[in-house]
ChimeraX commands (.cxc) that place a marker at each C-alpha (Angstrom):
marker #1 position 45.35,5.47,28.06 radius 0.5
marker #1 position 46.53,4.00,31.61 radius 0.5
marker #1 position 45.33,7.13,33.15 radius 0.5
marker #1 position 41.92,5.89,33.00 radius 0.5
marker #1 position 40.54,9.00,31.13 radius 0.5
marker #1 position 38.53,9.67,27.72 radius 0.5
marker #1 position 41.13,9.96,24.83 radius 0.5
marker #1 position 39.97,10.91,21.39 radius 0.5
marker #1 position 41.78,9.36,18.64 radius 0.5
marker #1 position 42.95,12.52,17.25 radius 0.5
marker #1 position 44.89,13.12,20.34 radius 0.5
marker #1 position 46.28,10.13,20.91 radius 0.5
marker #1 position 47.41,9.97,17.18 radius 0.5
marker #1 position 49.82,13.14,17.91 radius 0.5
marker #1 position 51.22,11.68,21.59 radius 0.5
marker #1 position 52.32,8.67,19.58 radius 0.5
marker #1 position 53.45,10.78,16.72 radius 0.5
marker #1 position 55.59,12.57,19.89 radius 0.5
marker #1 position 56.66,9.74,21.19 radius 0.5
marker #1 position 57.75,7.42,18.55 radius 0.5
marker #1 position 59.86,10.87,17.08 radius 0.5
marker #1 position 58.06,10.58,13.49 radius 0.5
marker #1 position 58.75,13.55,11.43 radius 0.5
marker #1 position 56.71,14.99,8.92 radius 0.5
marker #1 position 57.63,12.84,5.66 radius 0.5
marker #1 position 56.84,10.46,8.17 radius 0.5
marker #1 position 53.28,11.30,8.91 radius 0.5
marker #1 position 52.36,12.05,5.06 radius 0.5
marker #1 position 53.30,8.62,4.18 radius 0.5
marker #1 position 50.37,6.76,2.37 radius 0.5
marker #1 position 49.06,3.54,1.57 radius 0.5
marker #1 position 50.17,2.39,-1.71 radius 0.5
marker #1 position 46.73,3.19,-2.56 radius 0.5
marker #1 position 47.41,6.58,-1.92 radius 0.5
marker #1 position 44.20,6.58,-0.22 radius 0.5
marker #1 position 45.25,6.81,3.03 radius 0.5
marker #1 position 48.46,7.76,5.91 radius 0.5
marker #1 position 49.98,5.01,6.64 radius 0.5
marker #1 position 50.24,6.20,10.38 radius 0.5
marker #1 position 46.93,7.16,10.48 radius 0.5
marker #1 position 45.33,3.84,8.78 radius 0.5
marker #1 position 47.82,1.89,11.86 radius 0.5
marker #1 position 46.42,4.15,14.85 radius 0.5
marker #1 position 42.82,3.41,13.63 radius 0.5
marker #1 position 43.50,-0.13,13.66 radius 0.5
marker #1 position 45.29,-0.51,16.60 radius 0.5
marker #1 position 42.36,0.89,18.37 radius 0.5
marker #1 position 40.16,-1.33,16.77 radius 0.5
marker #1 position 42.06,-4.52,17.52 radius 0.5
marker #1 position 42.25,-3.31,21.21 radius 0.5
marker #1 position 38.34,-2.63,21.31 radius 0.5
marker #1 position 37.89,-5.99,20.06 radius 0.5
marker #1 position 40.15,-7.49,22.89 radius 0.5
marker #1 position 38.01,-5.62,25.66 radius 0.5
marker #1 position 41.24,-3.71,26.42 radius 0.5
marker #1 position 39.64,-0.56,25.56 radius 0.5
marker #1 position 35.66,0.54,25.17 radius 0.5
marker #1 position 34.19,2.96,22.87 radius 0.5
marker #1 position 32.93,5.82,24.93 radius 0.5
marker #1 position 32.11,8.05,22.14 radius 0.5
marker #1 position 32.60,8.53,18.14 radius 0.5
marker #1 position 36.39,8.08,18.26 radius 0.5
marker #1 position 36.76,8.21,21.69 radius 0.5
marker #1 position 38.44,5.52,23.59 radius 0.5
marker #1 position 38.83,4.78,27.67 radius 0.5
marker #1 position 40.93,2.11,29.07 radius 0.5
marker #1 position 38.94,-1.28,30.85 radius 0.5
marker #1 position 40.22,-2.87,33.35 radius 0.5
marker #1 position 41.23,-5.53,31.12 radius 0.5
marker #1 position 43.59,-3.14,29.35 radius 0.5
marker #1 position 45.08,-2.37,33.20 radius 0.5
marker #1 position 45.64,-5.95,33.47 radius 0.5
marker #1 position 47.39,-6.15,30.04 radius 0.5
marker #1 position 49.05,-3.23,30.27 radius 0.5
marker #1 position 50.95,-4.72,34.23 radius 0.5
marker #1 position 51.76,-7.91,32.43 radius 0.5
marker #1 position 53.27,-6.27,29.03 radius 0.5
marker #1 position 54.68,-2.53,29.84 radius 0.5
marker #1 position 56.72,-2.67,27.10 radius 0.5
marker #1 position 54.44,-3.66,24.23 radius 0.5
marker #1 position 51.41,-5.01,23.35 radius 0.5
marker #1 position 50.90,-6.78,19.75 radius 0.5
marker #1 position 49.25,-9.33,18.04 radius 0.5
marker #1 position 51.05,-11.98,19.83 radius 0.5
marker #1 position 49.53,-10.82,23.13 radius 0.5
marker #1 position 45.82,-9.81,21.63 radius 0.5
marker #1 position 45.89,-13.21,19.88 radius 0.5
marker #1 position 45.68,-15.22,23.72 radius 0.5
marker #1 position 42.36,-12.88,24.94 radius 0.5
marker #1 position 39.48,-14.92,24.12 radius 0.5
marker #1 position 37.48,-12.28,22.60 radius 0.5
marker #1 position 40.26,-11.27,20.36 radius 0.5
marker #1 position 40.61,-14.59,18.95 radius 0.5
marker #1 position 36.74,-14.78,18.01 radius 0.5
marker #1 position 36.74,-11.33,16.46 radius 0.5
marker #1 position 39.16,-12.55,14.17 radius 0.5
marker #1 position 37.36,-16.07,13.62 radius 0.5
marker #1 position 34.19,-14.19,12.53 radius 0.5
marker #1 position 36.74,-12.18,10.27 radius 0.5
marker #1 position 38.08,-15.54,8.70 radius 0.5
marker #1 position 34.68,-17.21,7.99 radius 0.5
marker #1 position 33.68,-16.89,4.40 radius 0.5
marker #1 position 29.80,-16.61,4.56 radius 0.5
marker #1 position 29.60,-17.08,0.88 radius 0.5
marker #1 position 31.66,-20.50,0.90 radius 0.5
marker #1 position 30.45,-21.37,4.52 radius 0.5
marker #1 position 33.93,-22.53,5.33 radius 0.5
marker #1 position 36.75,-20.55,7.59 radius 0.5
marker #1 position 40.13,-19.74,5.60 radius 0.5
marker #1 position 43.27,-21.18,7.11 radius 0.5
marker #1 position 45.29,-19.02,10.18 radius 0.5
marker #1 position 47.36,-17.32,7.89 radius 0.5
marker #1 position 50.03,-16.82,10.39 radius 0.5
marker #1 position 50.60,-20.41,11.45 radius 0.5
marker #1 position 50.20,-21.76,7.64 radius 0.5
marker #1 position 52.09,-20.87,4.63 radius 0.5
marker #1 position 49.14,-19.10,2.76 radius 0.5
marker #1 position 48.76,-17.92,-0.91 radius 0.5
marker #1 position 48.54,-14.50,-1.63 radius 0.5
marker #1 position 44.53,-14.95,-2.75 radius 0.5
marker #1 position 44.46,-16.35,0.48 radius 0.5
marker #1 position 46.32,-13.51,2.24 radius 0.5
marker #1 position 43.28,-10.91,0.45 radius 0.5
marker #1 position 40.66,-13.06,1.01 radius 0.5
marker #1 position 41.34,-12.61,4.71 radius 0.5
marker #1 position 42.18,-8.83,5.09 radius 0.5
marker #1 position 38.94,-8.29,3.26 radius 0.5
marker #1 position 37.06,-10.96,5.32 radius 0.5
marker #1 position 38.65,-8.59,8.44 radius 0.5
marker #1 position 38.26,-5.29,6.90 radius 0.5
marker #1 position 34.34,-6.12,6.18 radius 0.5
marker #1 position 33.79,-7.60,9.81 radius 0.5
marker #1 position 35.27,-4.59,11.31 radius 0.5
marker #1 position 33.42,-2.32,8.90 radius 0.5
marker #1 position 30.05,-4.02,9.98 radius 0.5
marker #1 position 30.79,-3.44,13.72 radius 0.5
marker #1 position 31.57,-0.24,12.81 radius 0.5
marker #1 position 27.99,0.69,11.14 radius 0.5
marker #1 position 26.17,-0.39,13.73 radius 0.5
marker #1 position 27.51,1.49,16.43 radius 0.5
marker #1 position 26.50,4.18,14.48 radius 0.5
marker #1 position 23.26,3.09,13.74 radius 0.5
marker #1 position 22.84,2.47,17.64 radius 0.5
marker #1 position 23.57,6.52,17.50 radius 0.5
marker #1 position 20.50,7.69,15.43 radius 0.5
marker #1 position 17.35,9.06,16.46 radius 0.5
marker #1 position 14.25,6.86,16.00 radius 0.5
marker #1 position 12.99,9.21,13.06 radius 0.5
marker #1 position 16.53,8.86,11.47 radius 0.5
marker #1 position 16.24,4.84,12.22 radius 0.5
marker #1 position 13.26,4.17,9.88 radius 0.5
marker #1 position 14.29,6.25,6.95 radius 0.5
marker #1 position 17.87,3.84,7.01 radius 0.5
marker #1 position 15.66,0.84,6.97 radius 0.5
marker #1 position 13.60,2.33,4.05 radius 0.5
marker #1 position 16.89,2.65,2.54 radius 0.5
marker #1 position 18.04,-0.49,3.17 radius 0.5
marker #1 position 14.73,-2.19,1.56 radius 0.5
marker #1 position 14.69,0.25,-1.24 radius 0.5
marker #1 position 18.17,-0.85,-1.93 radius 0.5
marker #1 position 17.53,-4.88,-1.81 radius 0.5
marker #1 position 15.12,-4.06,-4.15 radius 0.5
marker #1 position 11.77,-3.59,-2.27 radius 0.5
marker #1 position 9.01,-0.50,-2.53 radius 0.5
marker #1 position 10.36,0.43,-6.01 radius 0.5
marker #1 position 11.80,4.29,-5.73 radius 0.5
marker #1 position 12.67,5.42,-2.45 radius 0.5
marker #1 position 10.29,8.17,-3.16 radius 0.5
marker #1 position 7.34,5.75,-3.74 radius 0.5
marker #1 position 8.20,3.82,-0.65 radius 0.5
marker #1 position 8.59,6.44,1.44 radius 0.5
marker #1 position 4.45,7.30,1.16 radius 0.5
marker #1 position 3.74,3.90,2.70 radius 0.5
marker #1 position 6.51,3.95,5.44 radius 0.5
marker #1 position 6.73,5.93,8.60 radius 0.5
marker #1 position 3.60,6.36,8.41 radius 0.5
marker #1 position 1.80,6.24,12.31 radius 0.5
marker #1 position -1.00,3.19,12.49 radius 0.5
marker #1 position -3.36,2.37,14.75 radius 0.5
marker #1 position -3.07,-1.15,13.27 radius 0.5
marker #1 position 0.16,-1.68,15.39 radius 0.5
marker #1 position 2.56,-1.62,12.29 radius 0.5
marker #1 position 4.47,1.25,11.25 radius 0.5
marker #1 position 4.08,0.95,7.39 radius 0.5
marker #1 position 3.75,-0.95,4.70 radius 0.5
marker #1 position 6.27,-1.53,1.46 radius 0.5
marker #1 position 5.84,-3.26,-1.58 radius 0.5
marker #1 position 7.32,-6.16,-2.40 radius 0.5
marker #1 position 8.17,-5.99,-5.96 radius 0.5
marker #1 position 7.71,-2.94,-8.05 radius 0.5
marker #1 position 4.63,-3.98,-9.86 radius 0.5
marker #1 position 3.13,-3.59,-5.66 radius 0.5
marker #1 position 1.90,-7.37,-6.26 radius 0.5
marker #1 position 2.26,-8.34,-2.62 radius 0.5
marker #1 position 2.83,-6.14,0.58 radius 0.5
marker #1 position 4.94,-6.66,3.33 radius 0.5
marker #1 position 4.50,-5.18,6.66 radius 0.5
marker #1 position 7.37,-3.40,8.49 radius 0.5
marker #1 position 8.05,-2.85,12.15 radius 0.5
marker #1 position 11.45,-0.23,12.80 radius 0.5
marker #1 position 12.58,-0.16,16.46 radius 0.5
marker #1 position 15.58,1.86,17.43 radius 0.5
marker #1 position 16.26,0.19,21.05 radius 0.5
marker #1 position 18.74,-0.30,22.75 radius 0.5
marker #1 position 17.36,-3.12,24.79 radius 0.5
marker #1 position 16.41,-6.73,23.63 radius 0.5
marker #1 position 13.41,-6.67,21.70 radius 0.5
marker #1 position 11.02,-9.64,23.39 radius 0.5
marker #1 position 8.40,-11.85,22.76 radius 0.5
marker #1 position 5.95,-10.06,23.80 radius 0.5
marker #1 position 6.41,-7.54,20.84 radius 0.5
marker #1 position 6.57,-10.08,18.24 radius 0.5
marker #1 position 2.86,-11.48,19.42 radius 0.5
marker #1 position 1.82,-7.42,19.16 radius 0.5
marker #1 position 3.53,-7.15,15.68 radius 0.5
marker #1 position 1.51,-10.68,14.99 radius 0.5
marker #1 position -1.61,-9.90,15.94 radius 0.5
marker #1 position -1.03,-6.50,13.91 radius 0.5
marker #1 position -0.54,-8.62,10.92 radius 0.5
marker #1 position -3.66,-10.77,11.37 radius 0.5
marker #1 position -5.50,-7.24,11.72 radius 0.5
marker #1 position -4.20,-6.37,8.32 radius 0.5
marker #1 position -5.00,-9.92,6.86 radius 0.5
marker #1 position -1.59,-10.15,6.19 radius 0.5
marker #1 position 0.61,-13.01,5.70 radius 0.5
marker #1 position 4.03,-11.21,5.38 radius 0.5
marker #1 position 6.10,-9.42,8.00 radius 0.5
marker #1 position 9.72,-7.97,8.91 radius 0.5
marker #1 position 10.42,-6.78,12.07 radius 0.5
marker #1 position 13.65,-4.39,12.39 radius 0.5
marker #1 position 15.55,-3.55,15.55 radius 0.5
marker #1 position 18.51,-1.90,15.94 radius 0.5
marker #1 position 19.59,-4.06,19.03 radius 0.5
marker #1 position 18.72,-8.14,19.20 radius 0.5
marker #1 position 15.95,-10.24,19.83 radius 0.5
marker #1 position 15.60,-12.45,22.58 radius 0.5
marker #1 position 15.78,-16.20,22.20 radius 0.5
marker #1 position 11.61,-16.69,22.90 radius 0.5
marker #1 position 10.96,-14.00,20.41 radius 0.5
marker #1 position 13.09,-15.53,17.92 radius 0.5
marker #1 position 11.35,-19.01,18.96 radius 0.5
marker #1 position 8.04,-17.50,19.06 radius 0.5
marker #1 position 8.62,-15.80,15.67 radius 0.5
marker #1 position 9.19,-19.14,13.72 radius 0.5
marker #1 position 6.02,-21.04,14.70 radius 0.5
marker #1 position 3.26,-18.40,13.77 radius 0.5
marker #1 position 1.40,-18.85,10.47 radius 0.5
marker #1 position 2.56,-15.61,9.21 radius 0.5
marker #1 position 6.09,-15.52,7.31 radius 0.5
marker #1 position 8.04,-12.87,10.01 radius 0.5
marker #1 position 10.97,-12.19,9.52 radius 0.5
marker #1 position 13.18,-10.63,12.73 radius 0.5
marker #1 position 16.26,-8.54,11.38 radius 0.5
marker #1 position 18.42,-7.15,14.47 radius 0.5
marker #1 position 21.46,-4.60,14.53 radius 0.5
marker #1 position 24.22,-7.00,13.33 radius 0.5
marker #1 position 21.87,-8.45,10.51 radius 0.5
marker #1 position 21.20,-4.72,9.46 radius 0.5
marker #1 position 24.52,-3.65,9.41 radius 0.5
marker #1 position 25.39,-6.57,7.32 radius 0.5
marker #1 position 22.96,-5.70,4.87 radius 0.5
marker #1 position 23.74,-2.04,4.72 radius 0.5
marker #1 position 27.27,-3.31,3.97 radius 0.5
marker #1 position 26.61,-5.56,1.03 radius 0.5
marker #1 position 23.77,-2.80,-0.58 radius 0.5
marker #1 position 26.19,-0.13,0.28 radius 0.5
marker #1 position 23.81,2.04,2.61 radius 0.5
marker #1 position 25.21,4.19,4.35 radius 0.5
marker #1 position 29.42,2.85,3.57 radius 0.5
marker #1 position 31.37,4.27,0.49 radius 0.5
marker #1 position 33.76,2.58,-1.80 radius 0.5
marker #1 position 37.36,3.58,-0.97 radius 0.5
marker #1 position 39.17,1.06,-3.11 radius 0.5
marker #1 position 39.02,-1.45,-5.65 radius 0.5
marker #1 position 41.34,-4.49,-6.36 radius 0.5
marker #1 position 41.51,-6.05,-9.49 radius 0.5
marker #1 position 42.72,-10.15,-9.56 radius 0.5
marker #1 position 44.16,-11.11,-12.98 radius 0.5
marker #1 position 45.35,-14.71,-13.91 radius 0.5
marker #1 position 46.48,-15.16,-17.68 radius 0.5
marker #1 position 44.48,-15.10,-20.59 radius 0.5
marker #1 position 44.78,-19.00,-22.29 radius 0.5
marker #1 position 42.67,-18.33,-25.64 radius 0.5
marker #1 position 45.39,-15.21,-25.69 radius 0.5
marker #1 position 48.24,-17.53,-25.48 radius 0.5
marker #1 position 46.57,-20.25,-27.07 radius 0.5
marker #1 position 46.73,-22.36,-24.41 radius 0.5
marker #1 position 44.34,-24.46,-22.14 radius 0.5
marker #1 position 46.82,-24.45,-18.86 radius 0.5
marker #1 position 45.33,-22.71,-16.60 radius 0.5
marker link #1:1,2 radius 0.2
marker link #1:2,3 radius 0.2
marker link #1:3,4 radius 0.2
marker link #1:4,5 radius 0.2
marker link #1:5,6 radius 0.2
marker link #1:6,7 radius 0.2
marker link #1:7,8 radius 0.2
marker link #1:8,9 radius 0.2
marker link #1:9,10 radius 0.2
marker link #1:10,11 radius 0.2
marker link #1:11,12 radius 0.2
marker link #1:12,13 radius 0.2
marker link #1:13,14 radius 0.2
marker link #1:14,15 radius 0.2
marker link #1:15,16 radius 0.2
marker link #1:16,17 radius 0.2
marker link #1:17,18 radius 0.2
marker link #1:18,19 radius 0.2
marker link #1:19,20 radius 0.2
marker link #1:20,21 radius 0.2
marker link #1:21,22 radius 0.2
marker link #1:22,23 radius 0.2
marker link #1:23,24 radius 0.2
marker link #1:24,25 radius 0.2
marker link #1:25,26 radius 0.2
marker link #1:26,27 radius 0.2
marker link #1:27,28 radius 0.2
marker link #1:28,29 radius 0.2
marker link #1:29,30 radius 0.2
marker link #1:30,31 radius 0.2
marker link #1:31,32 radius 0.2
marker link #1:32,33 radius 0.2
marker link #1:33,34 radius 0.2
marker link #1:34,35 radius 0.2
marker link #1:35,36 radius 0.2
marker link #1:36,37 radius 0.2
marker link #1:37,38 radius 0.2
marker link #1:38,39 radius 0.2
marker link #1:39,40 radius 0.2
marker link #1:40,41 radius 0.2
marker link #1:41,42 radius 0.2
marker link #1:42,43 radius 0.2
marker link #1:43,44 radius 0.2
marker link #1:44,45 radius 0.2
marker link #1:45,46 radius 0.2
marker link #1:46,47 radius 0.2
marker link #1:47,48 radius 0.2
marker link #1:48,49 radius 0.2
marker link #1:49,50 radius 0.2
marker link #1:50,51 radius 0.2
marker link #1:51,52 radius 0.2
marker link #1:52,53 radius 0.2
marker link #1:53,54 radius 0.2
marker link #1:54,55 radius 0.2
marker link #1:55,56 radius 0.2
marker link #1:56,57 radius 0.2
marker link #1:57,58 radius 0.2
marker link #1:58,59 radius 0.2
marker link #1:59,60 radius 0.2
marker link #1:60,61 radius 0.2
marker link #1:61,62 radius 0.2
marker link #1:62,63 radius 0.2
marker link #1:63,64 radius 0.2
marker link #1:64,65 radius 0.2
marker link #1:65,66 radius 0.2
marker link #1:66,67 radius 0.2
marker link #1:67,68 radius 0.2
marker link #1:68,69 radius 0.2
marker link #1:69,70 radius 0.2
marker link #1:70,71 radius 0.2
marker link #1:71,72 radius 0.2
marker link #1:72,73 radius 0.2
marker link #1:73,74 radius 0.2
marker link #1:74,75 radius 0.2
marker link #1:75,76 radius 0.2
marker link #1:76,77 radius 0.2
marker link #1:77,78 radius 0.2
marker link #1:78,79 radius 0.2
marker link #1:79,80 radius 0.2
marker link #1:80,81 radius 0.2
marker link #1:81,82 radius 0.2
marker link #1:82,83 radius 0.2
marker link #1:83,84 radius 0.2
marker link #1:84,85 radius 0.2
marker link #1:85,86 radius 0.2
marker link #1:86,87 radius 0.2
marker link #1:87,88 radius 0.2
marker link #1:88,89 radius 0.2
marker link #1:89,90 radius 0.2
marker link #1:90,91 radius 0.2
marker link #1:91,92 radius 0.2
marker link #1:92,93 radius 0.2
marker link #1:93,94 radius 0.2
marker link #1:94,95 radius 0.2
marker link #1:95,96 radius 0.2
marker link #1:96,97 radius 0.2
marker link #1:97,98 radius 0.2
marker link #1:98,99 radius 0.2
marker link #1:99,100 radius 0.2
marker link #1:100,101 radius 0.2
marker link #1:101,102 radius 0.2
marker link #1:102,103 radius 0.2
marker link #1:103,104 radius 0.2
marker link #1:104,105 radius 0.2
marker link #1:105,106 radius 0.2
marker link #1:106,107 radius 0.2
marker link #1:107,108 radius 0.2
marker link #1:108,109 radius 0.2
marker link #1:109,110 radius 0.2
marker link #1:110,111 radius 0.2
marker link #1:111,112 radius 0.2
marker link #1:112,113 radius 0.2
marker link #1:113,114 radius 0.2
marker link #1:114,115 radius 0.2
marker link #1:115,116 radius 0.2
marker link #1:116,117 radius 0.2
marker link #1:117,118 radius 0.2
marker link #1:118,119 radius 0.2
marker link #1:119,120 radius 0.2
marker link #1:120,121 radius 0.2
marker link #1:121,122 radius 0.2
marker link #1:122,123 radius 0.2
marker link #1:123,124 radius 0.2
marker link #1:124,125 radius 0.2
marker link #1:125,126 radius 0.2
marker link #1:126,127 radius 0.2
marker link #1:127,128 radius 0.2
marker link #1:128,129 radius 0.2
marker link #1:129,130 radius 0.2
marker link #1:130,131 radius 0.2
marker link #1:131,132 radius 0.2
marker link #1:132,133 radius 0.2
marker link #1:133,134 radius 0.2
marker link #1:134,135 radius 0.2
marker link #1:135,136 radius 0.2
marker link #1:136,137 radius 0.2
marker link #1:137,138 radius 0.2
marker link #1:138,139 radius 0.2
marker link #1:139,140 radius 0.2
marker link #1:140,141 radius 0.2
marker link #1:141,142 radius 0.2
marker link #1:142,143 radius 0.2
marker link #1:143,144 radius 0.2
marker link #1:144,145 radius 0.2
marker link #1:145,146 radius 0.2
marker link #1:146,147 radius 0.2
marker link #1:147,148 radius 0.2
marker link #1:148,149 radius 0.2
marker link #1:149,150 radius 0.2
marker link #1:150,151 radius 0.2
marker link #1:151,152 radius 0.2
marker link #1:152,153 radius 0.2
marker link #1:153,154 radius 0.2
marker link #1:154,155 radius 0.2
marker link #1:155,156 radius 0.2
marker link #1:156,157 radius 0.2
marker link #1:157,158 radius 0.2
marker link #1:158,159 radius 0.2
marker link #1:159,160 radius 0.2
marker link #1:160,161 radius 0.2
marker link #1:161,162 radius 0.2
marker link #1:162,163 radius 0.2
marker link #1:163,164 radius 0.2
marker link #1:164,165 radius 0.2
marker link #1:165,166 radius 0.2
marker link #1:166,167 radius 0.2
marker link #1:167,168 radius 0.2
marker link #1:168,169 radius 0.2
marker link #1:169,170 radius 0.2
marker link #1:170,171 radius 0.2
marker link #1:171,172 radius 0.2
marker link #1:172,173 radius 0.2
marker link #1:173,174 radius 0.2
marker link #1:174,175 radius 0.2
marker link #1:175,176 radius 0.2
marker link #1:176,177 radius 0.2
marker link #1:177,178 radius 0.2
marker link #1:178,179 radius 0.2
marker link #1:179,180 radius 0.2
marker link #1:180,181 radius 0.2
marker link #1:181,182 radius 0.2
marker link #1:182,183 radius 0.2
marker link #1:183,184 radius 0.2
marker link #1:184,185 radius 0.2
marker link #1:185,186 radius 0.2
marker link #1:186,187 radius 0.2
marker link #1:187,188 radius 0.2
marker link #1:188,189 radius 0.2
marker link #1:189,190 radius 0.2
marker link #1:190,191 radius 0.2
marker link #1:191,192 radius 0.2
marker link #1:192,193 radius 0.2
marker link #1:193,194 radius 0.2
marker link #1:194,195 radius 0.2
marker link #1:195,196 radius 0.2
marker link #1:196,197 radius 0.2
marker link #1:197,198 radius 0.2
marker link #1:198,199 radius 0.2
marker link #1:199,200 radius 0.2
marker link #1:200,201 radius 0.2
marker link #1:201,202 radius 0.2
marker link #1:202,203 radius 0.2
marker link #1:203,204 radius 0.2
marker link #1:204,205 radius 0.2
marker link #1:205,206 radius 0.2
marker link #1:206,207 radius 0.2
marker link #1:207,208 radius 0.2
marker link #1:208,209 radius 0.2
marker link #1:209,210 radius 0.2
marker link #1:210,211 radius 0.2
marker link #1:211,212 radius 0.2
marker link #1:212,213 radius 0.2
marker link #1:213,214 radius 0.2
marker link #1:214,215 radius 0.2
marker link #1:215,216 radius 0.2
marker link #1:216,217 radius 0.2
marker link #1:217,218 radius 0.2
marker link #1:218,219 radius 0.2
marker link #1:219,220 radius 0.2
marker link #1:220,221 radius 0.2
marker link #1:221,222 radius 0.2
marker link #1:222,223 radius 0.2
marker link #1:223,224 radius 0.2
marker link #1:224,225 radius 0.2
marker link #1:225,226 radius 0.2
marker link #1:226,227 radius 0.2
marker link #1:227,228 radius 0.2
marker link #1:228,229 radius 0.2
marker link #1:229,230 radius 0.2
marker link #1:230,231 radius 0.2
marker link #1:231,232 radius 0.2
marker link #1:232,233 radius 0.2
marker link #1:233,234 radius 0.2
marker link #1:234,235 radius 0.2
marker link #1:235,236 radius 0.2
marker link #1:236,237 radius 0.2
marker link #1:237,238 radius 0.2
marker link #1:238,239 radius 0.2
marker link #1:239,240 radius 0.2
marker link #1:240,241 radius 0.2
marker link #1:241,242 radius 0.2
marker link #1:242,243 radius 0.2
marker link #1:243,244 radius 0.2
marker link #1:244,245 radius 0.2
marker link #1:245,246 radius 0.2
marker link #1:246,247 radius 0.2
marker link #1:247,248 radius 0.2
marker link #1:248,249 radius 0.2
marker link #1:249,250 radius 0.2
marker link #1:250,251 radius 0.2
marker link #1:251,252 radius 0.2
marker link #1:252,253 radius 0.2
marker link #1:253,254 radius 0.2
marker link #1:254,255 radius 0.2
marker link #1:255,256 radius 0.2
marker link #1:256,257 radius 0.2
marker link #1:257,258 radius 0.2
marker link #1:258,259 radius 0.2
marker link #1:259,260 radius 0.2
marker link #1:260,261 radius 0.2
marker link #1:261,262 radius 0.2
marker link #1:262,263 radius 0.2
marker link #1:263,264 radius 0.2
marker link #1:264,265 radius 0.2
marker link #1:265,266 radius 0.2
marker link #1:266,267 radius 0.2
marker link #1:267,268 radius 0.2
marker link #1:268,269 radius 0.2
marker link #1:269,270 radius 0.2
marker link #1:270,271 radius 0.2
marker link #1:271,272 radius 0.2
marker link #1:272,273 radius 0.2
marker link #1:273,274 radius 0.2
marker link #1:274,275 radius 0.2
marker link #1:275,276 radius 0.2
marker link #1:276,277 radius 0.2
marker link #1:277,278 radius 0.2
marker link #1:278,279 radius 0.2
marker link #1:279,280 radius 0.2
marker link #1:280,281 radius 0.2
marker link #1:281,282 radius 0.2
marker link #1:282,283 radius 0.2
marker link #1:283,284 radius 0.2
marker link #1:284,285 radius 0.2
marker link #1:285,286 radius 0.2
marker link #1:286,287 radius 0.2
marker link #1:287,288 radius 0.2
marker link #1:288,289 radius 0.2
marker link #1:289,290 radius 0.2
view
């Protein structure tokens, strides 16, 4: 990539295939999951530990240019870049922070490479990794869709925690132009006991305070006393202040929030594998060591 141009992954996949003299057995090896090439799975993450180091920027789907960070790397290590080197660029090191912290435990899993870890440690950080990376990944391509496209995901996404009963249901009350300032309302619960009022905006700027008071006032319009307000981008501090200290509940779900959710009520992501932990079975052996 030092020649400053666009490279698509694809390409660069086969000039390292070239240059590192890998021969066809070699390419077709897989995971032991068999799911995927193990050359393959190593190119995607390299360029996804590189993005995260600011050494490269995503100029497209799968396509990478050089920053001038990269440059700067690239003078100081010709030979080889690796963990070791990522590891001492700031950004690197909170990428794979975030990747550590257990959200369900609240607490951050030991540096496995300075510690002598566990293997259940050793898997609860790869997936802690895998999932952060995964969430990045989902929204860049939610920063990709088209407004239209944008509110049907977050109909999905509410359908999917559980909100507006069937998707079909839901999707009569949302989408729907108002003159009331909102753009639709769900259900909360299947039985359609309470409503709650939905704003989608697919920005890419900073959604400010100024929108939150519209969406507010929108709500007192309505009499109502539930909100959420969806962006595909962030919210700025005073709209995030602002949004706490109004007498309606509001609640102000940006990109990274929405790709989270996506990921845990598997919108828009797949299964690829599964991993099953056993321990032994005492009441088997008769035992009560654990």
């Amino acid at each position: 990539m030092a020649d400053g141009r666009d490279h698509v992954v694809g390409d660069s996949r086969n000039a390292l295939a070239i240059e590192f003299g890998l021969s066809p057995g070699d390419l077709e090896q897989r995971l032991p999951s068999g799911r995927d090439r193990v050359f393959r799975n190593r190119v995607g993450w390299a360029c996804t530990y590189l993005l995260n180091a600011k050494m490269v920027e995503r100029v497209g789907r799968g396509v990478y240019r050089i920053t001038e960070s990269g440059q700067e790397a690239l003078e100081k290590h010709p030979e080889r870049i690796d963990i070791s080197v990522l590891k001492k660029v700031p950004g690197f090191a909170e990428f794979r922070s975030k990747g550590r912290h257990r959200e369900d435990a609240g607490q951050l899993l030991p540096d496995l490479e300075s510690v002598e870890a566990t293997p259940d440690e050793r898997i609860q950080e790869a997936f802690a990794e895998h999932r952060q990376v995964l969430i990045q990944d989902v929204l860049d391509h939610i920063g990709t869709t088209d407004p239209q496209f944008f509110e049907l995901l977050v109909l999905d996404v509410l359908v999917a925690m559980g909100y507006g009963g069937k998707r079909e249901e839901a999707a009569e009350h949302l989408g729907r132009t108002s003159d009331g300032g909102v753009d639709g309302v769900i259900q909360e619960d299947r039985l359609g006991l309470d409503s709650i009022y939905v704003q989608a905006k697919q920005w890419a700027n900073p959604v400010g305070r100024p929108e939150i008071q519209k969406f507010v006032g929108a709500l007192e319009g309505q009499q109502a006393s539930k909100g959420v307000f969806i962006t595909s981008s962030r919210f700025s501090p005073e709209a995030e202040q602002y949004a706490k200290g109004v007498r309606a509940r509001v609640i102000l779900i940006d990109g990274l929030r929405l790709a989270s959710l996506m990921v845990d009520y598997n919108v828009g992501v797949a299964g690829v594998d599964r991993y099953v932990l056993k321990k032994i079975d005492t009441d088997y052996f008769g035992t009560d060591q654990e």
